[in-house]
C-alpha positions as CSV (number, residue, x, y, z in Angstrom):
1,X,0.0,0.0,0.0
2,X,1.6,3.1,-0.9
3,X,0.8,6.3,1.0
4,X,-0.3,9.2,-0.8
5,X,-0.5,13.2,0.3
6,X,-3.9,14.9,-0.4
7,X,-3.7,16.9,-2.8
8,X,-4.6,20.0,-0.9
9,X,-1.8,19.5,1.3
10,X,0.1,18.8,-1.6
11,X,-0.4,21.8,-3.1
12,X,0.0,24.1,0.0
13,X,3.5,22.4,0.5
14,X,4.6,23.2,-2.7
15,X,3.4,26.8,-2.6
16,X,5.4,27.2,0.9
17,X,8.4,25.5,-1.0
18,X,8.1,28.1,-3.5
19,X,7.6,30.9,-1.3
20,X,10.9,29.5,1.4
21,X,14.1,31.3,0.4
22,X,17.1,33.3,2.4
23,X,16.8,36.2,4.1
24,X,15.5,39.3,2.1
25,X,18.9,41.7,1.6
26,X,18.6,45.4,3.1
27,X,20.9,48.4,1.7
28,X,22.0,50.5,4.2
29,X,24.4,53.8,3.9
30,X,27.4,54.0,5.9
31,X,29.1,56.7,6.7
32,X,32.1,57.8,8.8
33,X,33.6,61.4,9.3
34,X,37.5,60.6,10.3
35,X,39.1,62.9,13.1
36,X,40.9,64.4,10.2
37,X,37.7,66.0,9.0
38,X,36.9,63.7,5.5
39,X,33.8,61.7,5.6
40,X,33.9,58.2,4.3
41,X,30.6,56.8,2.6
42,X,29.3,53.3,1.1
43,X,26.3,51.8,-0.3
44,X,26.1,48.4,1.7
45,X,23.9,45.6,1.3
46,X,23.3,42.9,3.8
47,X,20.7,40.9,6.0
48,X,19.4,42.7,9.2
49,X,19.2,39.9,11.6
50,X,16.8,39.4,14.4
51,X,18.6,41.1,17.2
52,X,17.4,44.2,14.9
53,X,21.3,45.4,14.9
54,X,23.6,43.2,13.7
55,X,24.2,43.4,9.4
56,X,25.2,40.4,7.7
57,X,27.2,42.2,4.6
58,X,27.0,40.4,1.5
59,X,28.5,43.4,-0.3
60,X,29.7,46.8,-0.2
61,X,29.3,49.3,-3.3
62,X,30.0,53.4,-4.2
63,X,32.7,53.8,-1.6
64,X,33.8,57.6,-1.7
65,X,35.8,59.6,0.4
66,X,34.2,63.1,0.1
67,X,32.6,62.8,-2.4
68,X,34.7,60.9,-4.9
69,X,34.7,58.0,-5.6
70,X,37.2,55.1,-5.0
71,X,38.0,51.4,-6.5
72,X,35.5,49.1,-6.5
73,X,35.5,46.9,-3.2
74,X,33.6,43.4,-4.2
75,X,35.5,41.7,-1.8
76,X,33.9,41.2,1.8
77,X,35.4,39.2,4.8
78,X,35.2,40.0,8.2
79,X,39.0,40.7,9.9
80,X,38.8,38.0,12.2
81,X,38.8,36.0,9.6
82,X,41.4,37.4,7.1
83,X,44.0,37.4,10.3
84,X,43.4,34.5,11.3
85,X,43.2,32.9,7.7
86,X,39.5,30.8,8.7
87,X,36.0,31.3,7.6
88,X,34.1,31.0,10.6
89,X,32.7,35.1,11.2
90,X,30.4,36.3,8.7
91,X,31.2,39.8,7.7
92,X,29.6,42.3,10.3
93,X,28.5,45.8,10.8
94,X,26.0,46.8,13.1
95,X,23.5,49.9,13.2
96,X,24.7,50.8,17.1
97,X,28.4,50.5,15.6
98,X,29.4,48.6,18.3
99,X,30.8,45.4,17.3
100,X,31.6,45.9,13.2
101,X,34.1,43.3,11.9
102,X,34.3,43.9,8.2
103,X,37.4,44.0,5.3
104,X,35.9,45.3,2.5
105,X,38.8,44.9,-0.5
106,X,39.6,45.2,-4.0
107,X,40.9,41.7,-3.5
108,X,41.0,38.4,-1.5
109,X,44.7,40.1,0.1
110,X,43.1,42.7,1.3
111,X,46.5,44.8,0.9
112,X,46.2,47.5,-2.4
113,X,42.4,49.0,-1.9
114,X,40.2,48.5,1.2
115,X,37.9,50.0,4.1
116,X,38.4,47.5,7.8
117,X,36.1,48.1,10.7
118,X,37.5,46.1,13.4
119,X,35.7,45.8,16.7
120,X,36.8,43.0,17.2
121,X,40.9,41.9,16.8
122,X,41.4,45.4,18.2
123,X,44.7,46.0,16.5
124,X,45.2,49.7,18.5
125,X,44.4,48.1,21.5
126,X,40.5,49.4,21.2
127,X,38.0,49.0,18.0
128,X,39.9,50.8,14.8
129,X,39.1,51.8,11.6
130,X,41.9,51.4,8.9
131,X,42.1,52.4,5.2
132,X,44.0,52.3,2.1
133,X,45.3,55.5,0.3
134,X,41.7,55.5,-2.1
135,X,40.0,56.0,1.5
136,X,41.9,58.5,3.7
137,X,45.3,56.6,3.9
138,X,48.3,59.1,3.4
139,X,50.7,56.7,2.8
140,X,53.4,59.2,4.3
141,X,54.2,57.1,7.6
142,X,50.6,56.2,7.8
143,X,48.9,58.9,9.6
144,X,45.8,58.7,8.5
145,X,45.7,54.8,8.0
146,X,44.0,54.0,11.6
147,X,42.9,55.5,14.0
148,X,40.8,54.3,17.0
149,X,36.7,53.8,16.2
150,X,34.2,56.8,17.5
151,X,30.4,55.1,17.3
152,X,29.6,58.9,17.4
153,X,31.1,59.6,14.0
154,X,29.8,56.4,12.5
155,X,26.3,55.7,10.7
156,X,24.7,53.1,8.9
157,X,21.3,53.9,8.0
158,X,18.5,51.5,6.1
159,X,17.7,53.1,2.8
């Protein structure tokens, strides 16, 4: 005897199957004025999670320092990640701006063009936020390649 779904049910299960899919992608702005006075922006996309903070970035788009823009950034890990060479930390920013763990590059090294929030290795000893030359890095000993992480002069915004 074989057992056999009514076809109601049938048909309900198939329309839920159809309807089932991942997490609907947000796009956010972001935005960070650097003590130096220029004012980083990007077009981010990613999946607000249910803690209604957290950002799960998928991508990061229209990065400009100022106004103009810079390379294209299609790259995103978060830093825990790159340093420690795993894939275990999905790429994070957050709409409090406490927490962000995000390398967004022109490549998978991370080194030539690229934006890092890190609230979480804490390379300066609290949560940073280092650039490349495209994004506010000098390149002249570095000063404007880090500098420590002000939640007050970060944004990220739903669009």
């Amino acid at each position: 005897m074989t057992r056999q779904t009514p076809r109601g049910l049938a048909a309900v299960l198939a329309a839920a199957a159809l309807t089932a899919g991942p997490a609907v992608a947000d796009d956010f702005r972001l935005t960070y004025t650097f003590t130096f006075g220029s004012v980083l922006e990007a077009d981010v996309t990613g999946a607000l999670q249910d803690d209604g903070d957290t950002v799960i970035v998928s991508a990061v788009e229209n990065a400009r320092l100022d106004g103009a823009s810079g390379p294209a950034l299609p790259f995103v890990t978060s830093l825990a990640d790159l340093v420690d060479q795993t894939d275990l930390n999905p790429p994070v920013l957050s709409l409090s701006g406490l927490g962000n763990d995000i390398s967004a590059c022109s490549d998978d090294t991370c080194v030539l063009d690229f934006i890092t929030f890190d609230g979480v290795k804490r390379f300066l000893g609290s949560p940073g936020i280092y650039t490349s030359a495209s994004f506010g890095n000098t390149l002249s000993g570095g000063a404007h390649a880090a500098e420590k992480y002000d939640p007050t002069d970060y944004s990220l915004k739903q669009r």
